[in-house]
C-alpha positions in Angstrom: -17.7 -62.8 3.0 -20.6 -62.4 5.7 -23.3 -60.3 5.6 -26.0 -58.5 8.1 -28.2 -61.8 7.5 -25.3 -64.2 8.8 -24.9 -66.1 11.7 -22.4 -64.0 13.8 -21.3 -66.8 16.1 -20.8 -64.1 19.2 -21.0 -65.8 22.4 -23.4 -64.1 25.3 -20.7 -61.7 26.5 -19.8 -60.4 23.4 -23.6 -59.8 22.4 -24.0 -57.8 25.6 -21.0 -55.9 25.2 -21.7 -54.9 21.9 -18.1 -54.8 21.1 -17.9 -55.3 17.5 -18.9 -54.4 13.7 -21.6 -57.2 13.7 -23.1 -56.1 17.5 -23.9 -52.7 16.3 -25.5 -53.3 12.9 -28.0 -55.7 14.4 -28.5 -53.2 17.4 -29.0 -50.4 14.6 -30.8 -52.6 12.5 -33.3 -53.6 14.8 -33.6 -50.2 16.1 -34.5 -48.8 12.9 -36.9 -51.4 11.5 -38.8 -51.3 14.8 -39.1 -47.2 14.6 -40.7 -47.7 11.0 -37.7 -47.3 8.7 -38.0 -48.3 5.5 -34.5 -49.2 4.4 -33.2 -50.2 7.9 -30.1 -52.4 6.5 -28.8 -49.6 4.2 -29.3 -47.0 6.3 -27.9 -48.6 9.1 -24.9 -49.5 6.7 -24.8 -45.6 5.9 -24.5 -44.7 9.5 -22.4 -46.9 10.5 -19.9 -45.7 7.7 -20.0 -42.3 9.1 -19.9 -43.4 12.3 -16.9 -45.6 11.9 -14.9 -43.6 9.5 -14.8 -46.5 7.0 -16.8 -47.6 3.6 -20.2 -49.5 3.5 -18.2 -52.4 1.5 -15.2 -52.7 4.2 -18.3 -52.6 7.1 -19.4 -56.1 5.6 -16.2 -57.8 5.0 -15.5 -56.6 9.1 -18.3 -57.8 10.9 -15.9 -59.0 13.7 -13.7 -56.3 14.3 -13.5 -54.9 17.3 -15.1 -51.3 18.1 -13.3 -48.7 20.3 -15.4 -47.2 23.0 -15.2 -43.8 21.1 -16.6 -45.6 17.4 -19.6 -47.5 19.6 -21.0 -44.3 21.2 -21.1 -42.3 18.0 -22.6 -45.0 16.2 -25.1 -45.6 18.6 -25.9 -41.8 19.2 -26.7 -41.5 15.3 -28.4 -44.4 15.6 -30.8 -43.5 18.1 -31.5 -39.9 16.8 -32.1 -41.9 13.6 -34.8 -44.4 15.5 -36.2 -40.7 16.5 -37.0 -40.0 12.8 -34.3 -37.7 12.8 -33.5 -37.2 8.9 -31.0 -39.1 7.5 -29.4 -36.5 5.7 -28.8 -34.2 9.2 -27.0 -37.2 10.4 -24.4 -37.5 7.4 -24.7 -33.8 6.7 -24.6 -34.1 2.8 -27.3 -34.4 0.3 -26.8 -34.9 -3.0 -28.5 -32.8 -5.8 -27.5 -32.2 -9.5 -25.2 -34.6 -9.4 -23.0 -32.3 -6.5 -22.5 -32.9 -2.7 -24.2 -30.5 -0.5 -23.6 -29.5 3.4 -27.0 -29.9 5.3 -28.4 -29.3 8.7 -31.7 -28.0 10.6 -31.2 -24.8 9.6 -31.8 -25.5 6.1 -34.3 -27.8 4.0 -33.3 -31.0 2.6 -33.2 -30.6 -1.7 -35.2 -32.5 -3.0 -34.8 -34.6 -6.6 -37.7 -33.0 -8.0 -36.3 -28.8 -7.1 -33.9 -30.0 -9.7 -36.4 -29.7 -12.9 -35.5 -25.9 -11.3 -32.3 -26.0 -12.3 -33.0 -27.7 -15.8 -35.3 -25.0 -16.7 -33.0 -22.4 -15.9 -30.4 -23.7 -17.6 -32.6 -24.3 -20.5 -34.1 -20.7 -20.8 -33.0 -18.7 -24.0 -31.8 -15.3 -22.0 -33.6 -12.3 -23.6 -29.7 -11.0 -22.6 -26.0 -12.2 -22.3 -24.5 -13.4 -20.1 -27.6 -14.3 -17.9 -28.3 -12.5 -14.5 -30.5 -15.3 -12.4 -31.7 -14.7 -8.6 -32.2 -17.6 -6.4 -34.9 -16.5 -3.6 -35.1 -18.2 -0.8 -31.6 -19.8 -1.5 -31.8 -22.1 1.6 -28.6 -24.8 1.6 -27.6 -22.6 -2.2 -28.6 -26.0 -4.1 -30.0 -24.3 -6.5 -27.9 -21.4 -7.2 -24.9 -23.1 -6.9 -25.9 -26.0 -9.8 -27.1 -23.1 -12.1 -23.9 -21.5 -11.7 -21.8 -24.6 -12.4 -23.8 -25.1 -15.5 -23.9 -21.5 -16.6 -20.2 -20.7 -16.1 -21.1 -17.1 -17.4 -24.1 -16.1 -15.5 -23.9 -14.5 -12.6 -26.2 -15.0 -9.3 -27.6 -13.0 -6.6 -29.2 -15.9 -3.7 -31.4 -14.3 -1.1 -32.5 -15.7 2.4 -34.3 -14.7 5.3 -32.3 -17.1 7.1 -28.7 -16.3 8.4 -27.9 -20.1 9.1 -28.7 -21.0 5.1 -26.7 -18.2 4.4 -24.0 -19.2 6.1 -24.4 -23.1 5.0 -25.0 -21.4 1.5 -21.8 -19.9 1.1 -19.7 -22.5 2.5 -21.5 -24.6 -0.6 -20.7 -22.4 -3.3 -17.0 -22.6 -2.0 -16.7 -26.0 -2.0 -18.0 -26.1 -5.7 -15.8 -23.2 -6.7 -18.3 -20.7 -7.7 -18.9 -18.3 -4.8 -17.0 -15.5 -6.8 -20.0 -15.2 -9.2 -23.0 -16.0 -6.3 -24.0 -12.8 -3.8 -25.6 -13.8 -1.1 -28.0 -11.5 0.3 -29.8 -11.5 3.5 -33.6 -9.9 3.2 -37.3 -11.1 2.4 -37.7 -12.6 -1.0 -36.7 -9.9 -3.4 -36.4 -7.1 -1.3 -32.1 -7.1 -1.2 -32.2 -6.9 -5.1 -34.4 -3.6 -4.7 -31.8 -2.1 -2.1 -28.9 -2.8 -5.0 -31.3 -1.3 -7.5 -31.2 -4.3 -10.0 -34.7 -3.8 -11.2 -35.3 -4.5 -14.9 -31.7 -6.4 -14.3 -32.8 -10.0 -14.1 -32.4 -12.2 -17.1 -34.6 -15.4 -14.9 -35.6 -15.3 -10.7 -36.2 -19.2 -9.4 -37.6 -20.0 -5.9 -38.4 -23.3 -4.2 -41.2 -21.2 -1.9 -42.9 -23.0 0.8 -45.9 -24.3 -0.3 -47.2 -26.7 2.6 -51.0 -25.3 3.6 -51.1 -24.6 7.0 -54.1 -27.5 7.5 -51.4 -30.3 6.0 -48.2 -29.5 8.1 -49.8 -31.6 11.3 -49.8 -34.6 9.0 -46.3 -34.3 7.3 -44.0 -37.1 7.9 -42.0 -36.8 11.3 -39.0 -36.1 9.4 -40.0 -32.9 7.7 -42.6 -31.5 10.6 -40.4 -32.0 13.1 -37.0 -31.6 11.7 -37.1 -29.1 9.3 -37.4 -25.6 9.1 -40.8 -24.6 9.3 -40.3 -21.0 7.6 -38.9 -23.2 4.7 -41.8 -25.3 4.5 -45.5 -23.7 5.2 -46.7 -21.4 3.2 -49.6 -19.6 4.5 -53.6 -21.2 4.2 -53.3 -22.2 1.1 -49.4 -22.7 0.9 -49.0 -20.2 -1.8 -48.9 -17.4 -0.1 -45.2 -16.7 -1.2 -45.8 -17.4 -4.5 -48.4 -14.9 -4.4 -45.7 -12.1 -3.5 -43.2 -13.8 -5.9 -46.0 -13.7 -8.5 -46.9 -9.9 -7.8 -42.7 -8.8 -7.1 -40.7 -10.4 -9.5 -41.8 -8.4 -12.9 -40.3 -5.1 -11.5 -36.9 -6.8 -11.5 -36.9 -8.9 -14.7 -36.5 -7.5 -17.8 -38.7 -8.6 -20.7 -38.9 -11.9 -21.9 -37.5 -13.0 -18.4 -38.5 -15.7 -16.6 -40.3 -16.6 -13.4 -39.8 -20.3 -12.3 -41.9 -21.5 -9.5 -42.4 -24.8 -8.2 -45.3 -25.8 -6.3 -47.0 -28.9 -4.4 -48.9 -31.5 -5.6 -52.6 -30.0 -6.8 -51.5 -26.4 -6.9 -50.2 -25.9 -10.1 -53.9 -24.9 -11.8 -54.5 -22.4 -9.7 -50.7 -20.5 -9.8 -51.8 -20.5 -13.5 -54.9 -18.8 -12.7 -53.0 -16.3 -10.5 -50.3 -14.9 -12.9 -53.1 -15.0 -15.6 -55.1 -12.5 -13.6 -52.1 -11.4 -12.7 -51.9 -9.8 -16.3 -48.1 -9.3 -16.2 -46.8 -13.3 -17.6 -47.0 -15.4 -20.3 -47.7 -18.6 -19.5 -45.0 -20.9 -20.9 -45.5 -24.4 -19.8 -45.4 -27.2 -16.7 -42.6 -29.3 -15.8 -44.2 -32.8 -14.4 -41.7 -34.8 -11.5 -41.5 -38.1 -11.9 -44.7 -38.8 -10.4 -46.4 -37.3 -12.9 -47.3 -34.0 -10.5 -47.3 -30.4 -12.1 -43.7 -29.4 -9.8 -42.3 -26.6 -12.0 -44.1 -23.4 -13.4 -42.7 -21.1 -15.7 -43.9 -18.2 -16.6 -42.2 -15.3 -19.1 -42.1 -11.2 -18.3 -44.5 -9.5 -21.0 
């Protein structure tokens, strides 16, 4: 079996007619490692199997098969956007998260492995009342909601979003995961669609992935996430906790005691949340969830 490293063999016409398997992996791969990709190979293997309609594995045993016209354009169009720092994930249109396959594009933000300590603390929670009633604020691509609902087949959900395109990618989520009869989705600011359905004092747990990027940082992000997605999903006021703030301030006139509040946050801003909901007088603090990078991601906090 050959792989991307092989010799090819293709004569000069072949190479310039970029005809087969081979031709477009090392026009992708080159592309790719000269716009500063770090896994050019597998990623170019990645597009390439979306592109072509066939797996990574049958991609290298095919290096000289022939390409139609139709399979060399596509490739090279996701290619290209990919060279532009496009994200990955747009160009499949899945992410996976919990362990399920999600629908992704612009109009939502990529999930992340560390918004799923979320979910785990969620999940985790003793409900002050059965079965548990959990709102998912600022639901974006329903990741969230829809991972705490297949874990918690007896809870029910109400996801809120600002957004009608993460709506709209929401839902079709929760019904390819079977659980949209037991998610609402609700289009508003934040908490404000659970106050027009009167559910205050109604939540057993509320969980957000707010935007927390400072205003100052969002120049520097990566190109992938400052230029690709959402900004509304990702910048969160001077500070970048300006949400969390409102979240902080909202959320106890909907849960009902011994709920809980789960926030996460960016790297650095975990100490002063704390100081926030301390002086906010309402929560008891009851602990932070680390990432795998050792950065204070997840806080929790429980309705006096």
């Amino acid at each position: 079996m050959m792989s991307p490293s092989d010799d090819t063999g293709t004569d000069d016409a072949t190479s310039l007619a970029l005809t087969t398997v081979s031709d477009l992996y090392s026009e992708g791969h080159a592309a790719l490692s000269a716009a500063g990709i770090n896994n050019a190979r597998r990623e170019t293997l990645w597009i390439l199997e979306s592109a072509l309609g066939v797996p990574s594995l049958k991609i290298q045993t095919e290096w000289r098969r022939p390409v139609s016209s139709h399979e060399r354009e596509r490739a090279r169009l996701l290619l290209s956007r990919r060279a532009a720092r496009e994200p990955l994930q747009y160009l499949l249109g899945t992410q996976e998260f919990c362990g399920l396959e999600f629908r992704v594009d612009p109009g939502v933000l990529i999930p992340r492995p560390e918004t799923e300590l979320l979910v785990r603390e969620i999940v985790s929670h003793e409900s002050p009342a059965w079965p548990p009633v959990i709102a998912d604020v600022g639901t974006g691509s329903g990741c969230v909601a829809v991972a705490v609902a297949r874990a918690l087949p007896a809870a029910s959900l109400y996801a809120t979003d600002q957004s009608p395109v993460a709506l709209r990618i929401a839902r079709h989520n929760a019904h390819c995961h079977q659980v949209s009869d037991r998610i609402s989705f609700l289009h508003g600011d934040l908490l404000r669609p659970l106050a027009e359905l009167g559910l205050t004092r109604q939540l057993t747990a509320a969980v957000s992935n707010p935007p927390y990027i400072a205003e100052a940082d969002f120049p520097d992000l990566m190109p992938e996430v400052g230029r690709f997605e959402p900004r509304l999903a990702l910048v969160g006021g001077e500070d970048g906790l300006a949400v969390h703030r409102r979240l902080l301030t909202e959320a106890p006139a909907f849960l009902m005691k011994g709920g809980l509040l789960a926030l996460e946050v960016g790297q650095g801003q975990a100490a002063r949340l704390r100081a926030l909901a301390d002086a906010h007088g309402g929560y008891c603090h009851v602990h932070t969830v680390q990432d795998q990078a050792g950065i204070e991601r997840v806080l929790c906090f429980r309705k006096r």
